[in-house]
N, C-alpha and C positions, 0 to 999 in steps of 0.2 A: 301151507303149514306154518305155523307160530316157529320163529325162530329163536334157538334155546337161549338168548341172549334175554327175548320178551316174554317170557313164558311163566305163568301166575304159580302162585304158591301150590302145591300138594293141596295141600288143607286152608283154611281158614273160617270164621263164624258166619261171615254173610258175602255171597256174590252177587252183586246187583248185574243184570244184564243190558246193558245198552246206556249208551255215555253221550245221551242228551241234557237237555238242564235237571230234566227228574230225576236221570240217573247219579247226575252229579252233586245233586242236593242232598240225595239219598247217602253219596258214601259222605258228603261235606259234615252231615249230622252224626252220623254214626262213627263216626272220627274222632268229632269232638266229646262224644261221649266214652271214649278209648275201648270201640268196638271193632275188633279184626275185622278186614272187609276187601275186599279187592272187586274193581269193577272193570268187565271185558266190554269193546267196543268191538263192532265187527269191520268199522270203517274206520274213520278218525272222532274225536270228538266236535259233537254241532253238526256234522255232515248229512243228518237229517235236517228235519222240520228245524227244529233247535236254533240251529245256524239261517234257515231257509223261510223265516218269517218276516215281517214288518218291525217287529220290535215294538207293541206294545205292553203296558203292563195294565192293563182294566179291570174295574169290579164289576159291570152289570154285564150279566154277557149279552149275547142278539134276542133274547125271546122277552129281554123286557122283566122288570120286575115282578108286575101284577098277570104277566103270563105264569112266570114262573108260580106265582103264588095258586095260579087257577090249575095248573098240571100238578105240581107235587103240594101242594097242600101250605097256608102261611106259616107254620113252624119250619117244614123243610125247607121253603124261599130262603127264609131269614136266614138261617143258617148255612147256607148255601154261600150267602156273600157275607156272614161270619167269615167263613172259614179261607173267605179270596180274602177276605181285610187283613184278618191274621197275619196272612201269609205275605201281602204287600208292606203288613209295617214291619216283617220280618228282614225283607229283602232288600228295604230301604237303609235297614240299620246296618244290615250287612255291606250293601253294597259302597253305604256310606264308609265304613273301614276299607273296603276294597280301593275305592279311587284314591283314596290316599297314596296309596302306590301304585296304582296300574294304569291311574288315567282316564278312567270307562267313559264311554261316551253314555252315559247315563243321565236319565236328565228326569225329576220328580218335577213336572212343571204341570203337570195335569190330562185332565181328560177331556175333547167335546161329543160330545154324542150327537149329531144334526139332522132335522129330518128334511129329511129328501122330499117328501112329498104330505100331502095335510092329515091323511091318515098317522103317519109317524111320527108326527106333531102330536095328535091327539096323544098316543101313546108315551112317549117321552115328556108329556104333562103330568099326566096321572100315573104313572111309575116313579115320576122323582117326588112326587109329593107324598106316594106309599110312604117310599126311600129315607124321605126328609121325616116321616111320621114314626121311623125306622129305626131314626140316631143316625142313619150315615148325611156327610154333608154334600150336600149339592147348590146349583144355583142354577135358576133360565137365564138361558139368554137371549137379545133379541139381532135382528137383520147386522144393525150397525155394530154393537156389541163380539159380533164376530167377527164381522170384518173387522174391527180394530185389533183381533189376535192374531188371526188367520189370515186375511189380505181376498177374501173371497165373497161375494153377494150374495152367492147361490143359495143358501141357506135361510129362510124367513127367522127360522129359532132351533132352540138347541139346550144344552144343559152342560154344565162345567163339574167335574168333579177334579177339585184340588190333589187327590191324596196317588190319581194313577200317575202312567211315569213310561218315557218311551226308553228304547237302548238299544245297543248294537247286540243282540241274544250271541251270536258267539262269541265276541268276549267275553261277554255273563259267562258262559258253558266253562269257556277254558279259564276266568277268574274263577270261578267256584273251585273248578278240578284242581289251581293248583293249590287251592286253600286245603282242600281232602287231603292231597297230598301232604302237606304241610303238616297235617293230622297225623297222619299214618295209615289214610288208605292207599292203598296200591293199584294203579290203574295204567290199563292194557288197550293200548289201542291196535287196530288190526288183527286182531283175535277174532274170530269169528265164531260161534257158541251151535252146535250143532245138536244136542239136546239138553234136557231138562230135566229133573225127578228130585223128589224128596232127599236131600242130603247129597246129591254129585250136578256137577253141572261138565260136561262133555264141552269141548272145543277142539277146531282141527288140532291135532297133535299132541290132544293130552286129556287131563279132568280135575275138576277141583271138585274134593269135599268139604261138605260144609255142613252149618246149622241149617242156614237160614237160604234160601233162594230168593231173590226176588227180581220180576221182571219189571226194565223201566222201557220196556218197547215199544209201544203206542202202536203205532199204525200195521207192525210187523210181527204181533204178538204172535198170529194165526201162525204164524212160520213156523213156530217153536210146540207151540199146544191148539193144535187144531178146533178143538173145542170153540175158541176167540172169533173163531171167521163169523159164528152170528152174533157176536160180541160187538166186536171194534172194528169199524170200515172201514178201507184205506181212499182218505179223501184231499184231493190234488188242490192245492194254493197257487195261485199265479201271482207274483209280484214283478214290479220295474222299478230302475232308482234312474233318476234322472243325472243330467251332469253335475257337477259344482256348478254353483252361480254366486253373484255378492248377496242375491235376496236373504233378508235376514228375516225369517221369520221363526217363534220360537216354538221348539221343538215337541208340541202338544200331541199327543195321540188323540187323531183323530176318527171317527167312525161313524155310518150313514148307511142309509136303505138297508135297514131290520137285519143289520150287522155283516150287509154281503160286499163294503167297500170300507174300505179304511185309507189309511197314511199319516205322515208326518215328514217335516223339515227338518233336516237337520242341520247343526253350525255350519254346515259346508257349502248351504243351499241348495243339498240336494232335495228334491223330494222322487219320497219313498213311498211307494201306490201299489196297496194290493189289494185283490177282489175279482165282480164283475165273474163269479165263477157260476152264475144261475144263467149266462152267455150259453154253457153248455154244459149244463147236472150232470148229464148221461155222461160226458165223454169224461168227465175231472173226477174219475175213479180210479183206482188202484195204483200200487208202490212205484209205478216209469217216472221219473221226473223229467216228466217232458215239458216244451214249450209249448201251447195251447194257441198259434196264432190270431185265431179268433178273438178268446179272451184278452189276450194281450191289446189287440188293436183296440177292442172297447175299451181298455185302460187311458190309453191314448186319449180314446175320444172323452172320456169321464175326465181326465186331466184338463183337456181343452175347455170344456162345459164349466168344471170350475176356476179354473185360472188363463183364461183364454187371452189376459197378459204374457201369461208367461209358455203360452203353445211354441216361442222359437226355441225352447232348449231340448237341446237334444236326448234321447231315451239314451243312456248309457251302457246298463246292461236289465236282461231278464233272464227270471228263475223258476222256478216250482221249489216248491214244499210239500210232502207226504203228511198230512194230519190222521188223527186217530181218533175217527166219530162215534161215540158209544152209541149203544140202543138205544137210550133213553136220554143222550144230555148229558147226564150225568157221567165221572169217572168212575174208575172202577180201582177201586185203593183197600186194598185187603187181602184175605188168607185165600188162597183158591182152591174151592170145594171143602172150605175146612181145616184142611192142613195147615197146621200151626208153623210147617218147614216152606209151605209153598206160598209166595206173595207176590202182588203185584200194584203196579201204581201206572197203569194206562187209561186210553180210551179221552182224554181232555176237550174233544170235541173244541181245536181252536184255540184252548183256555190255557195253557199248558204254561206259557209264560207267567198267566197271572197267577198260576195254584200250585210251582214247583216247590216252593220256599214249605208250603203251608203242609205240603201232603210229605216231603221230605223228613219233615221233623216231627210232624203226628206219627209216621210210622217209624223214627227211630227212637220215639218216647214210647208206644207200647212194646217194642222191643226191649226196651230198658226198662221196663215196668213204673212208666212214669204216666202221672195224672195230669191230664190240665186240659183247657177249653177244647183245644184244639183233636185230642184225643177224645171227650165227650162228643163230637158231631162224627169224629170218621163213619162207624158204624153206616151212618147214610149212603155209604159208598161203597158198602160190602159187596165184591162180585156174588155171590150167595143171594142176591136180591132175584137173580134169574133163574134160580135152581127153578125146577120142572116146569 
């Protein structure tokens, strides 16, 4: 039970549910717009995915530009990473205020995208050239060219976008919260939310009413509104960080084989590897944050294969992550079934770092009865897209 010392207001206008970076971004905006708002954690903040990721910040996601263009159509592509770019120049500017005090280990140094093999070569040609024909910036690169970044061979070519940006996601989480705070939202950790409805939100030992509901659950939605379970998958991430080392390499997010390995370097020399989860589909399902030995040892062996310099440092530690895979790719950021009281902003599919900033403030501007770009695309992302 919530002890009376942590326990949320009676009432207030809007309760976000779950104190990941969506959640946090969500009361961060609605804060600054001097909107009542209190948000319940059922654990601490970041102690999901949030915290449990690599720390990337990307525009293209794994299916590729010109996939995207051939599944949802080239108006919905484009706007699709519209709405990540938005949200990355958002988070830049933010975050840029942020380190001024906090220190983040944040770093806008960019993105490589590499292909692992001559098929995703071909594709990572013709996607950045859509991309480049698009207005966003990119550049190839070649064998040497990366290794002059990265320090690895592996790679024949690749693509550079300037504008991504790697971080430690739970300081992101707990810098945003305490900026919310700083606002005047109110935010509860260890609260646990036991239901949900139009205007009251339940948790052990009490209830808030409110306007506005909305869920920032991701992978744990089904928990709350059963409906979700053929919605949003609960889909398992294996990451490792290596020890410190003096290696100085700079802190690029990196990403390869059609989005299913990534990492990056950090000032410390560690590196940070996560993936290799197609090891076992089947088994890297659902909310246990377990350790996947399997997985894990192909990490290993993926770390060896490209820096097989640097195979004596030791595996530090390793983790899981709960992701929240939609139906379709796409999130699901809108009213549910309608309900102007009921909202949600799950389902990220992976993406969640890169689209907190943007879907944060799209839904605290129609809440505010505000116009602008970013409010023009949500609609794309209306859970309503699945009605019957």
């Amino acid at each position: 039970m919530t002890p009376i010392w942590n326990k949320p207001p009676h009432q207030t206008d809007v309760v976000i549910v779950g104190g990941g970076l969506v959640g946090v971004c969500l009361a961060y905006q609605l804060a600054r717009r001097e909107v009542n708002c209190c948000l319940l954690e059922r654990h601490t903040l970041a102690s999901g995915a949030s915290g449990r990721n690599d720390g990337q910040i990307i525009l293209e996601t794994a299916d590729y530009y010109t996939r995207m263009q051939r599944v949802y159509g080239i108006k919905e592509a484009l706007n699709i990473l519209r709405f990540k770019r938005l949200g990355q120049t958002g988070t830049h500017r933010m975050m840029a205020e942020l380190t001024e005090n906090h220190h983040l280990a944040y770093h806008q140094q960019g993105s490589l995208t590499l292909a692992y093999n001559e098929a995703e070569a071909a594709l990572i040609e013709t996607a950045s050239a859509a991309m480049i024909k698009d207005g966003f910036d990119m550049t190839l690169l070649d064998r040497d060219q990366i290794e002059a970044k990265i320090h690895t061979r592996r790679f024949a070519m690749g693509k550079y976008d300037p504008y991504d940006a790697s971080v430690n996601p739970a300081e992101m989480t707990h810098a945003i919260a305490a900026q919310a705070r700083r606002g005047g939202a109110a935010v509860f950790e260890n609260c646990r939310v036991t239901g949900v409805a139009s205007g009251r939100v339940d948790y052990e030992g009490g209830s808030v009413d409110c306007e506005v509901v909305i869920l920032a659950t991701n992978a744990y939605t089904a928990g709350l509104l059963p409906e979700f379970e053929s919605l949003v998958f609960p889909i398992r991430g294996q990451v490792m960080a290596g020890e410190p080392s003096d290696i100085k390499i700079a802190p690029y997010a990196c990403i390869t084989n059609f989005g299913y390995d990534y990492w990056h370097w950090t000032p410390e020399g560690r590196l940070i590897l996560g993936g290799r989860r197609f090891i076992d589909e089947h088994g890297e399902t659902g909310t246990d944050h377990r350790i996947n030995p399997k997985v894990q040892d192909a990490l290993c062996s993926l770390r060896d294969e490209m820096y097989p310099q640097y195979s004596h440092l030791k595996v530090e530690q390793q983790w899981s992550g709960i992701m929240g895979f939609s139906k379709d790719g796409k999130p699901l950021i809108g009213m549910i079934g309608g309900d102007p009281t009921m909202w949600c902003a799950v389902g990220f599919t992976g993406y969640g770092l890169g689209m907190c900033w943007s879907a944060g403030e799209a839904v605290a501007q129609v809440l505010n009865d505000e116009q602008s770009e970013l409010t023009e695309i949500l609609p794309m992302f209306a859970p309503n897209r699945f009605s019957g």
